[in-house]
VOKOLVEX-804841 format. One line per 10 residues: number of its first residue (from 1); for each residue x, y, z of C-alpha. Coordinates in pm, 1 decimal. Example, Ala and Ser with C-alpha at 12.3 -4.5 7.8 and 13.67 -1.06 7.14 Angstrom:
1 = 1230.0 -450.0 780.0  1367.0 -106.0 714.0;
//
This chain:
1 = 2046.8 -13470.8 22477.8  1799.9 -13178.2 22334.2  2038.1 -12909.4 22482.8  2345.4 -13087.2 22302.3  2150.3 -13135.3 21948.2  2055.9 -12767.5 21935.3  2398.3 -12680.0 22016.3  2498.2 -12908.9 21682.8  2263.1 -12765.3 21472.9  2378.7 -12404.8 21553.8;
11 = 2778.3 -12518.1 21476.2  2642.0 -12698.3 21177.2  2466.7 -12362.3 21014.8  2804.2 -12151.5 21119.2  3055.1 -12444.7 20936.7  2969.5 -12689.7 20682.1  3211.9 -12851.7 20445.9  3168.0 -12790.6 20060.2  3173.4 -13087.1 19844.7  3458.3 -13144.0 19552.0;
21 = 3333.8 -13261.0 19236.8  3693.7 -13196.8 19038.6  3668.4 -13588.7 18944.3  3336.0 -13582.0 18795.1  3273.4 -13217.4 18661.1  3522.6 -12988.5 18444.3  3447.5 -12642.0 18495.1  3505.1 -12316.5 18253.7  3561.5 -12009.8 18393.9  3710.9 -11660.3 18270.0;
31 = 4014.6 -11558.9 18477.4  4026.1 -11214.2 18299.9  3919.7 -11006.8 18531.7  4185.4 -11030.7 18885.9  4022.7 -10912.5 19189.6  4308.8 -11010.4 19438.7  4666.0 -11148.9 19425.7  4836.8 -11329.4 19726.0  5156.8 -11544.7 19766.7  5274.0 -11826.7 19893.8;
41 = 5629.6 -11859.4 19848.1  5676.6 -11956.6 19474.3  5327.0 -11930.2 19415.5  5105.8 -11672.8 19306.8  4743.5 -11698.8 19416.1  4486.6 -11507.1 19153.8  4104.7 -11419.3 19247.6  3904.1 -11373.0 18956.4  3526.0 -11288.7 18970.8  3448.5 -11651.9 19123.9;
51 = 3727.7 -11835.6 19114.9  4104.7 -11860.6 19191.6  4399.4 -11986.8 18962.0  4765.7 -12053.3 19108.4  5032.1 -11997.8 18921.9  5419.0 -12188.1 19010.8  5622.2 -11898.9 18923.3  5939.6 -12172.9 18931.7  5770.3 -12437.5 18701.7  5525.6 -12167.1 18533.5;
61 = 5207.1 -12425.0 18575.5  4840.2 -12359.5 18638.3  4631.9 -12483.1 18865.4  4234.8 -12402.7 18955.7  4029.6 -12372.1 19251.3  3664.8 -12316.4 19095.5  3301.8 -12479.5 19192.0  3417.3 -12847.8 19133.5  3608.1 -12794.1 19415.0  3336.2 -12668.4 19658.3;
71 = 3405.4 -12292.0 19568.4  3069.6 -12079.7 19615.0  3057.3 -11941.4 19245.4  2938.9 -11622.9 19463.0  3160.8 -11255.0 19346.2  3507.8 -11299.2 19550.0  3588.1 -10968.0 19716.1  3905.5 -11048.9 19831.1  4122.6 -11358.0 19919.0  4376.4 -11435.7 20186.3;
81 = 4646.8 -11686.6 20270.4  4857.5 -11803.9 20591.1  5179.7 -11924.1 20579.2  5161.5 -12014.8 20935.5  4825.4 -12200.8 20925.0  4895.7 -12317.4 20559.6  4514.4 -12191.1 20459.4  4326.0 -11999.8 20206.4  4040.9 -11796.0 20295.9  3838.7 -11612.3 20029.5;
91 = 3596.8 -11333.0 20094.8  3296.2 -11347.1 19911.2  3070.3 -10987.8 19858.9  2748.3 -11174.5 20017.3  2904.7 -11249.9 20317.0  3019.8 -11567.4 20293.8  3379.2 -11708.5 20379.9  3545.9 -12015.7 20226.8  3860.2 -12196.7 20387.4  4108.2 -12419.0 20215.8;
101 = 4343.2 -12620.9 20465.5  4582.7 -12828.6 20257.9  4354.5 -13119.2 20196.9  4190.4 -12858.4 19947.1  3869.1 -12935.6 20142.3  3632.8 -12641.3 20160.6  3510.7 -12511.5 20492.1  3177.9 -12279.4 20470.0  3162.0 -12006.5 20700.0  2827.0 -11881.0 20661.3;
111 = 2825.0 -11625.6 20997.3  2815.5 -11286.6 20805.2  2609.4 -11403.9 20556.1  2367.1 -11461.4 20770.0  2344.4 -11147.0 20998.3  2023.8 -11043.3 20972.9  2125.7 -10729.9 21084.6  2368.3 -10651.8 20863.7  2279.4 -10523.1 20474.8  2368.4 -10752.6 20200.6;
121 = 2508.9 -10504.1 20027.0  2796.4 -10451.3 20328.1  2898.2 -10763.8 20397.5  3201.7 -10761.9 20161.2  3554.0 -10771.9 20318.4  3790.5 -10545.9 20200.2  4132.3 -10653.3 20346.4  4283.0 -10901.6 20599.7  4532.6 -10889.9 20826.2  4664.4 -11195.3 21060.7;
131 = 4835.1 -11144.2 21390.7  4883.9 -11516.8 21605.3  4576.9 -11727.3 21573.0  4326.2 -11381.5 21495.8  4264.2 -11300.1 21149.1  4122.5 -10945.6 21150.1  3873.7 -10855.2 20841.8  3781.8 -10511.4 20745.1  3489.1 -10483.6 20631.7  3196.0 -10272.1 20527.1;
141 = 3025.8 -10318.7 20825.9  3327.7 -10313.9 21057.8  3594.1 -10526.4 21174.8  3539.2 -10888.4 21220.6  3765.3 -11182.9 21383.2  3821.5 -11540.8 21277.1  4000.9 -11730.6 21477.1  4240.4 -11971.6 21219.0  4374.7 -12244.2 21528.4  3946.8 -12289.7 21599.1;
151 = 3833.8 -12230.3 21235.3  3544.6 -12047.5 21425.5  3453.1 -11637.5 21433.4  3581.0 -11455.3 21736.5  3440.9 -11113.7 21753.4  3276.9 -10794.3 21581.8  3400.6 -10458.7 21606.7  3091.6 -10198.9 21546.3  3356.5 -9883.0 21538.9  3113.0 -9638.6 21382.7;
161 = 2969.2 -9321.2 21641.0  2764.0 -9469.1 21906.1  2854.5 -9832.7 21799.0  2674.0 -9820.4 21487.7  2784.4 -9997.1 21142.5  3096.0 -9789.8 20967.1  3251.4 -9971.2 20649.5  3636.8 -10022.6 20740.1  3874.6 -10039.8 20394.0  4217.9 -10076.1 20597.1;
171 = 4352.4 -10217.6 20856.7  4672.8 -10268.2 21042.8  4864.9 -10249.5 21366.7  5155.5 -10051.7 21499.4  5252.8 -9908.5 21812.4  5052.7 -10120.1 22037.1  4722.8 -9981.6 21819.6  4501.2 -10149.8 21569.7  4447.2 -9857.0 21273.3  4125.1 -9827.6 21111.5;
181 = 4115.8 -9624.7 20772.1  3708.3 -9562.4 20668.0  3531.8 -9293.4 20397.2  3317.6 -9139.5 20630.7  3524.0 -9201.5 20988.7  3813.9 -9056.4 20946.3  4139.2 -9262.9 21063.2  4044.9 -9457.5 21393.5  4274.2 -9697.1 21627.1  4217.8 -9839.7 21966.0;
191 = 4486.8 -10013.8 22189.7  4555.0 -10367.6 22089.8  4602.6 -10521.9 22375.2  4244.5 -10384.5 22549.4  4021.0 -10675.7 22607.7  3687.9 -10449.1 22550.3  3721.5 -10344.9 22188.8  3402.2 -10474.1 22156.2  3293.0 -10109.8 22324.4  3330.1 -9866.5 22033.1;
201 = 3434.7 -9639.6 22353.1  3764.5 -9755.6 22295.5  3788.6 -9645.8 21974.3  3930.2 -9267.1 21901.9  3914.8 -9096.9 21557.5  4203.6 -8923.5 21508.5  4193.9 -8751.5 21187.3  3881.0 -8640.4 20978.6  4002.1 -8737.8 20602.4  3850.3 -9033.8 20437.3;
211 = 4108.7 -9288.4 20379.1  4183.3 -9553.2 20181.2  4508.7 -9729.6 20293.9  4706.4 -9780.2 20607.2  5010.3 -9976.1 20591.2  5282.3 -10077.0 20823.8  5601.6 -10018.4 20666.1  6006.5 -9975.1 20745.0  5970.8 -9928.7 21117.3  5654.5 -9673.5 21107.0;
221 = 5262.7 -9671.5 20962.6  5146.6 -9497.4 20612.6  4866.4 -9435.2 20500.5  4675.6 -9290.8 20222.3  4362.4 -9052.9 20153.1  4123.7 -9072.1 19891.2  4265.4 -8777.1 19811.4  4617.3 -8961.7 19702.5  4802.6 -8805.0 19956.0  5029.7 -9013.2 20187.9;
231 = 5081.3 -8957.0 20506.6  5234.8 -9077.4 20854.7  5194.2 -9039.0 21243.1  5271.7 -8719.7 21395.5  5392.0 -8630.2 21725.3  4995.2 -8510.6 21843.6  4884.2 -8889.7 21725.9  4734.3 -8787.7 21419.2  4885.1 -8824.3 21075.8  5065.6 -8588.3 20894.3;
241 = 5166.2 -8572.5 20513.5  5509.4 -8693.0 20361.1  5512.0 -8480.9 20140.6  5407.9 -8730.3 19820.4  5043.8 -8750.5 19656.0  4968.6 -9114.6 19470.2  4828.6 -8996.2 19063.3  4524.6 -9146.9 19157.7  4328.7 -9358.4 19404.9  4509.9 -9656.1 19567.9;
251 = 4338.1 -9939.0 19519.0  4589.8 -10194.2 19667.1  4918.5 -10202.7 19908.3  5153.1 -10502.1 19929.8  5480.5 -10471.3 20131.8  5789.4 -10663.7 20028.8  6117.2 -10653.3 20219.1  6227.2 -10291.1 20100.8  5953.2 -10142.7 19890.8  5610.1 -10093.3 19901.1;
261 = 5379.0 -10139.1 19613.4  5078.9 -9897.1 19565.7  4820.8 -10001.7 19307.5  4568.9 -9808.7 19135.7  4334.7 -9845.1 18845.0  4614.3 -9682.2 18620.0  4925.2 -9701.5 18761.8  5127.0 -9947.2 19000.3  5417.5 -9764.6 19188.8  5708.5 -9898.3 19412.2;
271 = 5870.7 -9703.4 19616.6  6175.8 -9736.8 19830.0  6198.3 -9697.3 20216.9  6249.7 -9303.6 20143.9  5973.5 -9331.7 19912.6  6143.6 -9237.9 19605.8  5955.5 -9377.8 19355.2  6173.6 -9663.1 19195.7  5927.5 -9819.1 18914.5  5594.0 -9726.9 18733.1;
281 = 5345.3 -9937.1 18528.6  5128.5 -9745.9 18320.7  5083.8 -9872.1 18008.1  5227.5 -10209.1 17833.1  5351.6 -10198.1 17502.0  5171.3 -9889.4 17414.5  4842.5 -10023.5 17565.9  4664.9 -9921.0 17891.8  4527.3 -10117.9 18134.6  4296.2 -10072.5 18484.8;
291 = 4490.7 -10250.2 18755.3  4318.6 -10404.9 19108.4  4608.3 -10526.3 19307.4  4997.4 -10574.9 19253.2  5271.3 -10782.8 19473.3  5605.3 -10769.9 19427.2  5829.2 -11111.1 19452.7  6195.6 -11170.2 19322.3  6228.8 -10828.2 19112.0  5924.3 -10978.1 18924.1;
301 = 5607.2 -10714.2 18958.7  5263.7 -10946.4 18926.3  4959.9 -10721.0 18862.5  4571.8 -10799.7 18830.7  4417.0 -10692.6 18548.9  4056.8 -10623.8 18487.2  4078.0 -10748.5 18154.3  4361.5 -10923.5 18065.9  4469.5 -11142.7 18388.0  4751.8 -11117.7 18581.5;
311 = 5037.3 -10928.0 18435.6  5435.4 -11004.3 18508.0  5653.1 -10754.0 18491.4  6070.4 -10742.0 18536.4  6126.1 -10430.8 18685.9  6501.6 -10487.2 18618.2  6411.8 -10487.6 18280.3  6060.9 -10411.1 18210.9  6061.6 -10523.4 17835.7  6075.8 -10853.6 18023.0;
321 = 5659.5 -10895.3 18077.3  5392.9 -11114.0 17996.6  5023.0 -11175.9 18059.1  4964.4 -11477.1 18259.8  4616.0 -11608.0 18246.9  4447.2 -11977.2 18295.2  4282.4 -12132.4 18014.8  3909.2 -12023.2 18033.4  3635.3 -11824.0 17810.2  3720.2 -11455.2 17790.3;
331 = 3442.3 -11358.2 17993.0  3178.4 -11522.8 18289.9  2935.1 -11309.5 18151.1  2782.8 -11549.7 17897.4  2534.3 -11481.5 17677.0  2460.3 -11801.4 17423.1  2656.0 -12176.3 17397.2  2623.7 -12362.1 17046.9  2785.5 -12689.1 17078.3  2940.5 -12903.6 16827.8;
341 = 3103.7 -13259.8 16864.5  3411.1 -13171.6 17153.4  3365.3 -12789.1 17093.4  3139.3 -12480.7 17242.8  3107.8 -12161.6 17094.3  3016.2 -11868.9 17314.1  2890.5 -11550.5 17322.4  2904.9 -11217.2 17528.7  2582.3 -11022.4 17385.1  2342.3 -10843.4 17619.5;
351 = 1949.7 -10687.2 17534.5  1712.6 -10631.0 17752.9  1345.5 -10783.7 17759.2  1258.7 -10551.6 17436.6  1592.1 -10670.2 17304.5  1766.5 -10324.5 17338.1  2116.5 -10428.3 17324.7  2388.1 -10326.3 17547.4  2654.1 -10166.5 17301.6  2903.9 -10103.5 17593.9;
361 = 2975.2 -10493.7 17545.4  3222.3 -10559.5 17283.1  3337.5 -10909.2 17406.3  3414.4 -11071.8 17059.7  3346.5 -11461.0 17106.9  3533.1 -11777.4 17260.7  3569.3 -12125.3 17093.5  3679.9 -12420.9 17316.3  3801.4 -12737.9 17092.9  4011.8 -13006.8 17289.7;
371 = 4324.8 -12828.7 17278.7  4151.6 -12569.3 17497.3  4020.7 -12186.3 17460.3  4029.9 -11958.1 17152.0  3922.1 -11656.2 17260.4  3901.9 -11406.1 16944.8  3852.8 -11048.7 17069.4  3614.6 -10760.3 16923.0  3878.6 -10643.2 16697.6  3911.5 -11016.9 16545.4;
381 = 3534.3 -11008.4 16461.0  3556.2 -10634.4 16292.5  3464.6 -10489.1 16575.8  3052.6 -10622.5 16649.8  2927.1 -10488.8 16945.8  2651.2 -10676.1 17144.9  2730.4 -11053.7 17001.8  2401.3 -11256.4 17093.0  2481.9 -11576.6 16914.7  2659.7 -11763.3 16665.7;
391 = 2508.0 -12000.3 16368.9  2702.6 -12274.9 16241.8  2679.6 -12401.7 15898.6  2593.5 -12722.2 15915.0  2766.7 -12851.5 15604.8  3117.5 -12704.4 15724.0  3123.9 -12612.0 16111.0  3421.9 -12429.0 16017.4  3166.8 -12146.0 15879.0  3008.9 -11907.6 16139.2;
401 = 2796.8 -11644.9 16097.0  2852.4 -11378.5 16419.1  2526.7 -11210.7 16462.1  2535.5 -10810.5 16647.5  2286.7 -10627.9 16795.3  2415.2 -10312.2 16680.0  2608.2 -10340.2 16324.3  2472.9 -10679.1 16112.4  2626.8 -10960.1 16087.4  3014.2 -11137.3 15957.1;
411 = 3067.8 -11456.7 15828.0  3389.2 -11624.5 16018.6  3534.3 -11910.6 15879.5  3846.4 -12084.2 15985.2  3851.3 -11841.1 16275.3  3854.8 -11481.2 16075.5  3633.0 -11242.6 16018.4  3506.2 -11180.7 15664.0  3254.1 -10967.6 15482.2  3029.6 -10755.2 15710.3;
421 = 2672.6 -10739.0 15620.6  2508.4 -10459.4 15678.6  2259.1 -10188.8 15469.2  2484.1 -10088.6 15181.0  2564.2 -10455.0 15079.5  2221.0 -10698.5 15211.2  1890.6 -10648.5 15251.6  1941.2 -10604.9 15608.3  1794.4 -10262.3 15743.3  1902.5 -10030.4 16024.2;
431 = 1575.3 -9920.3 16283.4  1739.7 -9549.5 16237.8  1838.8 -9509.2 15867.2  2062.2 -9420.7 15681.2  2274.0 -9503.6 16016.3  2463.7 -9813.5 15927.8  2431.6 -9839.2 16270.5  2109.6 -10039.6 16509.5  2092.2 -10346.3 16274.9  1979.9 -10557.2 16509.7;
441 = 2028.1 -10963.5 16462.9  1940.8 -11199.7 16720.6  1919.7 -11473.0 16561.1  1942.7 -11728.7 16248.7  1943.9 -12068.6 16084.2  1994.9 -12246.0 15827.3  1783.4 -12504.2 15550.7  1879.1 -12767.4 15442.0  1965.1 -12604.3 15079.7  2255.3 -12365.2 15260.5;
451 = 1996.0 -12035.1 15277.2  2096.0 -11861.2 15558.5  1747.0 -11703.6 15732.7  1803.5 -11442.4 15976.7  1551.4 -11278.9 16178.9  1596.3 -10883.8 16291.2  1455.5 -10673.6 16539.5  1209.9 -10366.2 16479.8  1166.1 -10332.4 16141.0  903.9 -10390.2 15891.1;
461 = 1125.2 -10653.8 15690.5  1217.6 -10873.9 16008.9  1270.3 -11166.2 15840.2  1544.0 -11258.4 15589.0  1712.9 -11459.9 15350.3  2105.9 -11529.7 15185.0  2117.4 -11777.5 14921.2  2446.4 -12016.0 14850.7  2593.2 -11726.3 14602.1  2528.6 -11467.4 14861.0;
471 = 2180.3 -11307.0 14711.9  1982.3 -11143.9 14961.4  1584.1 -11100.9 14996.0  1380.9 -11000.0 15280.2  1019.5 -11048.7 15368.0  767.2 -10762.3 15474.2  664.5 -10935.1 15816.9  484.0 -10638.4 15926.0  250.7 -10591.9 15588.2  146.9 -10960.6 15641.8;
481 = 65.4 -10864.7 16006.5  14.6 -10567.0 16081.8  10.0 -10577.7 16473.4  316.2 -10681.1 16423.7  451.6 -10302.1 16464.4  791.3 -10181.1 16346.9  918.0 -10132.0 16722.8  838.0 -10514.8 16752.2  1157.4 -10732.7 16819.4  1192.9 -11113.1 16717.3;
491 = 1348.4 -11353.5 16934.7  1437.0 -11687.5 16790.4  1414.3 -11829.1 16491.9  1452.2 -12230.6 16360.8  1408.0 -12425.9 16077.9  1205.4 -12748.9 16051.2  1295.4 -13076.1 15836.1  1099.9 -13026.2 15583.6  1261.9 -12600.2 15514.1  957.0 -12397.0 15737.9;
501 = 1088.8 -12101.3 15876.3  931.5 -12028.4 16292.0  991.1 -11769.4 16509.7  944.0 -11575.4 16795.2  840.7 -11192.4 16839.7  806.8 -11014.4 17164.6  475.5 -10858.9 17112.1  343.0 -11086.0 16799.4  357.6 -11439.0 16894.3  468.0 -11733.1 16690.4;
511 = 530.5 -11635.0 16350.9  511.0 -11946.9 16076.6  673.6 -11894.6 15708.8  659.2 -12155.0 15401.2  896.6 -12059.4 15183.2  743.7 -12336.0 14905.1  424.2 -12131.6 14909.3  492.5 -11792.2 15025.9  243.3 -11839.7 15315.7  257.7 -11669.2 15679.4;
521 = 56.5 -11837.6 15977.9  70.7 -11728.6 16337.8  14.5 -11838.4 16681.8  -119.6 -11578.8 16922.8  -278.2 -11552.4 17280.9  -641.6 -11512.2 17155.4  -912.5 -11766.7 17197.5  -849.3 -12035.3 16911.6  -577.2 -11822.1 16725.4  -319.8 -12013.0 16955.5;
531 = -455.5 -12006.5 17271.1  -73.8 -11870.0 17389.6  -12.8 -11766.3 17799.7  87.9 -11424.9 17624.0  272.9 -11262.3 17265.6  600.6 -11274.8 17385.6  816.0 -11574.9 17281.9  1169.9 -11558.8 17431.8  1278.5 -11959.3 17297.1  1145.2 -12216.1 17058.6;
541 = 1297.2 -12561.5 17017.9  1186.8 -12877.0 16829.4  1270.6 -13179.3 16958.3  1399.1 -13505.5 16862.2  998.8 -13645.1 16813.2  941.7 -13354.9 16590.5  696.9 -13200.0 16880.2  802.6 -12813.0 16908.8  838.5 -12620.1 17219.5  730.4 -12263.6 17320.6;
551 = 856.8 -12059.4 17627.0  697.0 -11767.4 17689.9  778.8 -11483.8 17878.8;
//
C-alpha cells in the first residue's frame, strides 16, 4: 500500500489537471504579439505571449484559450497540434507543457520544469515534430519525447559531445534518420529506428555550420544556416548548398502541399518545389513589420506579427490582406488600471525605482467599455512616450489627462488627443532645460473645484496646478524642504474631501499641501517627524473611512 501511494504521488507531480474558470472569470489579454501559428483544418491556432486565440477562417470567429481555462499565464515558446490525437500542446519557456484533448481540459506536464538538472533558462522548446504516438521536442537542452496515446514523457536525448546538454532548434526525419540542426553542433542525425538513442554514441555530426532549420520537403531534406544559406544532402552525407541564401535569418518553416514557407523577422518567402521564389511579404501598405512564424492554407498566407497580430494575406492578390487580432488591450505589459462604471483605462508606462522612465515604450493607452477594446496607439496620443497613468475628470469621464514620463502631459477627451503641455505653454519644467524633452509626470488629481494638481519628478517646482480656464502655477517644493533635492522624484499624489493636496517622494517622505493656507507639512522616517519604515513612498490611498494608507518601499 506504501509502495503504491509513492508511486501516485510521483504520477501526480508529473500530470495534474488545470482547473477552468471560463464561467466565473473573464480574462483580458493582448494578442499583439504572435509567437506561433498552427492549423487545424479551417482553423488557425495563434500563440501570443500567454495565451492562444483560434480563428474559423470559414465563419471568421474568435475564440480564446487564456488562464480561465487552466492556461499557465507562463511565456509560450511554441505551440503544437495533432490531427491524429485531436490535441493541443503548448510549450511554455520555463519548462512546462500544457495539453488540450477536446474536452478543452488542461493537462499539466510539469517533467522539464522540474529537472533540477537542467537550467531554467533552457528549458524552452523550440519546435515539434510527431511521428505515430512520439512527439519529438527540440529543445534547448536536447531532444525530448512525449508519448500522445499515454499522455506521459518517453525519453531524453542529451546529443551534445560526451552526452552533455546541446540546445536543438530543428528537427525532422528523412531517410531512416532523425536530423538535428543546433548553433554550436553543427547538423547531427542518428538512425531512427536504433533503440539506444539514448547513447549520444549514436549520434554523428555531419557538418560544422550552425543551423537554424531543417525541413523535409518534396521527396528530400533542407535546411538552413544562420548564415541564410539553404542547403540539402549530398552524396558524402553531409549537406551541400542549393544554390539560394534566405535575406535574413529564418525564423520559421511551414510546409504546405507544394511550397514551403520561410519566415523571418522581415520577410516571409514561398517558394516552389524548384525553389523559385513565388511570393514575398515585406512590408504592408507601405508599413514594415517583424514577422515570427507564417503558414500557408488555401492561397491565403497567415503571418504572426510582433505587433500587430496575425496578418492574412492573398497571395493571388495580395491587396487582398487584413490584420486579424482578438479583442484584448494592446499590450500584457501593463503599467496602471483606472476604472470607471463598466470601463478600464490602461496604461503601458515603465520607470524604474528612481522613476527613470523607459522611453523605448511608446504604447499609447487602451480603453475597454462594453462594446469591447479601444486601443489608441502612440501616434493617437501625439506621440507620449513612457504613459504611467491616466486621470479622469470626475465631472465628465469623457476628459482624460495622459500623463508621460518624457514629454508632459495631453488632455484627451472623447478619445483624441488635444493640447500638449509642456515648458513653452505651462508651468511644467523639463529636469534638462531648455529640452522640451524629460518632463516627467507620474501622476495627478483632481479637487473638487476642477484644478487639475499634478505632481513631477526632479525638479525644484514638483508640484503643480491648472485651473478651470487653463491657468497654470507651480509650487517651489524643494525651497519649502530643502532635503527634498532636485534629483528627488514624486510618486503619487491624491486629493482629500475637504481640497488637501498628499503625496509621495522617493527620498522625502509624505509631502502634505493646504492650498486654503499655503501651508506644507511632512511625514518622514525620523523619531516623531512620522515615525515612517523609510522616505520612499511608492502608493498612498484613502479609504472609504477617511483613514489614509502608506506603502513604502
Amino acid at each position: 500500500m506504501k509502495r503504491l501511494l509513492i508511486v501516485f504521488l510521483i504520477l501526480l507531480s508529473q500530470w495534474s489537471a488545470a482547473q477552468d474558470f471560463s464561467n466565473e472569470w473573464e480574462a483580458f489579454f493582448s494578442y499583439s504579439n504572435i509567437i506561433d501559428l498552427e492549423q487545424d483544418g479551417d482553423l488557425i491556432y495563434a500563440a501570443s505571449e500567454n495565451s492562444i486565440f483560434v480563428y474559423d477562417t470559414v465563419l471568421n470567429t474568435f475564440e480564446t484559450i487564456t488562464t480561465v481555462n487552466g492556461l499557465s499565464g507562463e511565456s509560450i515558446s511554441q505551440i503544437y497540434y495533432s490531427e491524429a490525437k485531436n490535441l493541443l500542446v503548448i510549450a511554455f519557456n520555463n519548462g512546462l507543457i500544457q495539453v488540450v484533448p477536446e474536452t478543452g481540459d488542461v493537462i499539466n506536464v510539469v517533467a522539464i520544469r522540474d529537472k533540477q538538472t537542467i537550467s531554467p533558462v533552457e528549458k524552452g522548446v523550440n519546435e515539434f515534430l510527431e511521428r505515430g504516438d512520439l512527439l519529438y521536442m527540440a529543445t534547448d537542452f536536447g531532444i525530448a519525447i512525449y508519448n500522445l496515446e499515454l499522455l506521459e514523457f518517453d525519453d531524453t536525448y542529451f546529443i551534445g559531445d560526451n552526452g552533455s546538454q546541446l540546445a536543438v532548434n530543428s528537427i525532422d526525419v528523412f531517410g531512416g534518420f532523425i536530423y538535428a540542426a543546433t548553433s554550436n553542433g553543427g547538423m547531427r542525425r542518428a538512425s531512427i529506428s536504433n533503440p539506444f538513442l539514448l547513447d549520444f554514441m549514436n549520434w554523428t555530426q555531419i557538418n560544422n555550420d550552425s543551423w537554424d532549420e531543417v525541413t523535409t520537403f518534396n521527396g528530400s531534406i533542407y535546411a538552413v544556416t544562420q548564415g541564410r544559406f539553404v542547403g540539402t544532402p549530398n552524396g558524402s552525407g553531409s549537406f551541400g548548398g542549393i544554390g539560394l541564401q534566405l535575406p535574413a535569418r529564418s525564423t520559421d518553416a511551414h510546409v504546405n502541399q507544394n511550397f514551403i514557407t520561410y519566415a523571418t523577422t522581415d520577410f516571409v518567402l514561398v517558394y516552389d518545389t524548384n525553389f523559385n521564389e513565388v511570393f514575398r511579404v515585406d512590408d504592408v501598405n507601405g508599413e514594415s513589420f517583424n514577422y515570427t512564424s507564417a503558414i500557408l492554407f488555401n492561397d491565403n498566407l497567415f503571418i504572426g506579427t510582433e505587433t500587430a497580430g496575425m496578418l492574412r494575406v492573398n497571395i493571388s492578390n495580395p491587396t487582398d490582406n487584413e490584420f486579424i487580432i482578438a479583442e484584448g488591450p494592446a499590450f500584457n505589459s501593463v503599467f496602471s488600471v483606472q476604472t470607471l462604471p463598466n470601463e478600464l483605462w490602461v496604461t503601458y508606462g515603465s520607470h524604474d525605482v528612481f522613476y527613470t522612465p523607459d522611453n523605448a515604450i511608446r504604447g499609447g493607452i487602451s480603453h475597454l467599455v462594453e462594446e469591447g477594446w479601444i486601443n489608441y496607439s502612440n501616434t493617437e496620443v501625439s506621440g507620449l512616450r513612457s504613459i504611467p497613468k491616466v486621470t479622469i475628470n470626475p465631472d465628465n469621464p469623457n476628459d482624460l489627462v495622459v500623463h508621460s514620463m518624457n514629454n508632459g502631459l495631453i488632455d484627451f477627451i472623447d478619445g483624441v488627443a488635444g493640447t500638449q503641455y509642456g515648458i513653452n505653454n505651462s508651468t511644467l519644467e523639463s529636469i534638462l532645460p531648455p529640452s522640451e524633452f524629460f518632463v516627467r509626470i507620474p501622476d495627478g488629481a483632481y479637487d473638487s473645484q476642477g484644478n487639475l494638481w499634478v505632481i513631477q519628478s526632479q525638479v525644484d517646482n514638483a508640484l503643480h496646478r491648472r485651473n478651470p480656464s487653463g491657468q497654470w502655477t507651480s509650487f517651489d517644493v524643494g525651497s519649502v524642504y530643502e532635503e527634498v533635492s532636485s534629483g528627488s522624484s514624486t510618486t503619487k499624489i491624491l486629493v482629500t474631501s475637504d481640497d488637501k493636496i498628499i503625496f509621495g517622494s522617493t527620498d522625502g517622505g509624505l509631502i502634505g499641501y493646504d492650498p486654503s493656507l499655503d501651508q506644507y507639512s511632512r511625514l518622514t522616517e525620523g523619531l516623531q517627524e512620522g515615525d515612517l519604515i523609510n522616505n520612499y513612498i511608492s502608493t498612498i490611498r484613502i479609504d472609504q473611512r477617511n483613514q489614509l494608507w502608506i506603502v513604502q518601499t
